[in-house]
N, C-alpha and C positions, 0 to 999 in steps of 0.2 A: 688378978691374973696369977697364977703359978708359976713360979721359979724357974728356972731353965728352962724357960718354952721359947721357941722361934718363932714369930709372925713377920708373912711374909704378904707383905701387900702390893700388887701387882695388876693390870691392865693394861687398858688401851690409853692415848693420849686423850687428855682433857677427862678423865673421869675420880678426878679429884684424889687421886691418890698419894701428894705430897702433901697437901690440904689434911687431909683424914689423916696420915701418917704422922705427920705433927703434934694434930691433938689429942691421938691415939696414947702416943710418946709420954704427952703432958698428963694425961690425965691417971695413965695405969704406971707411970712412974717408968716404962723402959728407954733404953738408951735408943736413940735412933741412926741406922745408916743409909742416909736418901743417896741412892745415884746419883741424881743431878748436880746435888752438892760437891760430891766426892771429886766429879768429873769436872766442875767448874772451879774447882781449886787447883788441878791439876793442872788445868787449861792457865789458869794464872800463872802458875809456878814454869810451865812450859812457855812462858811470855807471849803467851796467845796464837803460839800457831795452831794452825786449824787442819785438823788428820782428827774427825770427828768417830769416827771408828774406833780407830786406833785408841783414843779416847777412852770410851766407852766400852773397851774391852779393858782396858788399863785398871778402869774403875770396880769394872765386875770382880777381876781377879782381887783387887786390893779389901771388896768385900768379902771375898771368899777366905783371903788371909786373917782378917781378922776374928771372925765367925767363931773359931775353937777357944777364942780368949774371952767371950762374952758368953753370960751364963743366961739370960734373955737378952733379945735383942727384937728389934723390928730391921727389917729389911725391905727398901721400898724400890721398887724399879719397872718399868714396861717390860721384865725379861724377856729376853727370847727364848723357844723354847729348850733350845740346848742348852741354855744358861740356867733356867730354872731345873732342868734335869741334873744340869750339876750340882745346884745349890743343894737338892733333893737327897744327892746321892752323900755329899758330903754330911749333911745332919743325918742321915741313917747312920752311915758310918762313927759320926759322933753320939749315938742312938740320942738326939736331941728329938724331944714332943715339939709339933710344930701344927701352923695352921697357916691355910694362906686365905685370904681375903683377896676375892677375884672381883675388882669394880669392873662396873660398863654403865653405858650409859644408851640413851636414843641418839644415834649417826649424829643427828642433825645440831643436838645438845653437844656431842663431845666435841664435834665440830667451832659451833660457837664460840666455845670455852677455849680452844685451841685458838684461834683466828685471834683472840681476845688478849692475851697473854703472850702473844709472838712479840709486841713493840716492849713490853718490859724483860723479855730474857734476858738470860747471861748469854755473850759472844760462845762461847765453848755448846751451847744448844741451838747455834745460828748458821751450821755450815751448808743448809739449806735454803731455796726460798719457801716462802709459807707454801703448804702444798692448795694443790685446788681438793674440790668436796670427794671428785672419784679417785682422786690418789688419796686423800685423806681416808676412804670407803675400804680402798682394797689395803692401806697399811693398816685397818685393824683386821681385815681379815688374816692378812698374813701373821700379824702378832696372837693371834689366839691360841693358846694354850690349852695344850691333852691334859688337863690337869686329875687324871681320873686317877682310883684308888689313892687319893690323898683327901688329906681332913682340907674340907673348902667351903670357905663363905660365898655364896655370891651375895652380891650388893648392886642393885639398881639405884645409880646417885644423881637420875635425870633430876628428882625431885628431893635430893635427899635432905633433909633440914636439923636444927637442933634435937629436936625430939627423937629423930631416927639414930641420931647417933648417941639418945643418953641410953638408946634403947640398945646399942651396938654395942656400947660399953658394958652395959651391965651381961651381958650375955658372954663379951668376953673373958669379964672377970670372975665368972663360973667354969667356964672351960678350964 
């Protein structure tokens, strides 16, 4: 992978994008800044009170602060898409090359994955209860991103396996 490039990898819930993001990380040698992370340490440091928003905007900004001091970086979150329009606007502005890797999956798969993964979370991703399948339906619709005139992977990771990602990788490290 090229020197000061941005990857931003982003979706909907349960379609593997702190999973990919990790090995992504590991394998092409960049630094990673997972939301989740960022948010569930806050959440400690704020002795666990629960303003999951609040939160999560807390976190966004703290990755936007750092952003100009990292010369590649990965950035991994469900943005919204006001959020990704600013992340957008700030690497123009830094004229950083960037690409974003847009997971999804089949409803019913991301679904699974999600339901799956609720008893092991961190408290700071729990201000909810699990949703049911049609809220689960319409919170990715609403999270889908305009991601148009930007460099964009899509990734179908219903099935996604070792093989697709030695295949992910190498395609990366050409860009």
């Amino acid at each position: 992978m090229k020197t000061n490039k941005t990857m931003i990898i982003t979706g909907p819930l349960g379609a593997l994008k702190t999973t990919l993001a990790r090995q992504l990380s590991d394998a092409l040698g960049m630094p990673l800044l997972c939301k989740d992370d960022i948010k569930a340490s806050l959440f400690d440091k704020a002795k666990g009170k629960k303003d999951s928003k609040a939160l999560s905007q807390a976190t966004f900004l703290n990755m936007l602060k750092q952003l100009p001091s990292l010369s590649s970086v990965i950035l991994e979150a469900n943005f919204k898409q006001n959020e990704y329009d600013q992340l957008i606007a700030l690497l123009q502005e830094l004229d950083r090359p960037r690409i974003t890797l847009y997971l999804s999956a089949e409803a019913k798969v991301l679904y699974q994955r999600y339901t799956k993964r609720q008893k092991n979370r961190h408290p700071a991703h729990l201000a909810y209860q699990t949703m049911s399948f049609k809220h689960f339906q319409q919170s990715i619709d609403e999270h889908t991103l305009n991601v148009f005139n930007e460099n964009v992977l899509y990734i179908d990771t219903t099935t996604f396996t070792p093989q697709d990602f030695n295949l992910l990788q190498k395609k990366l490290r050409m860009a």
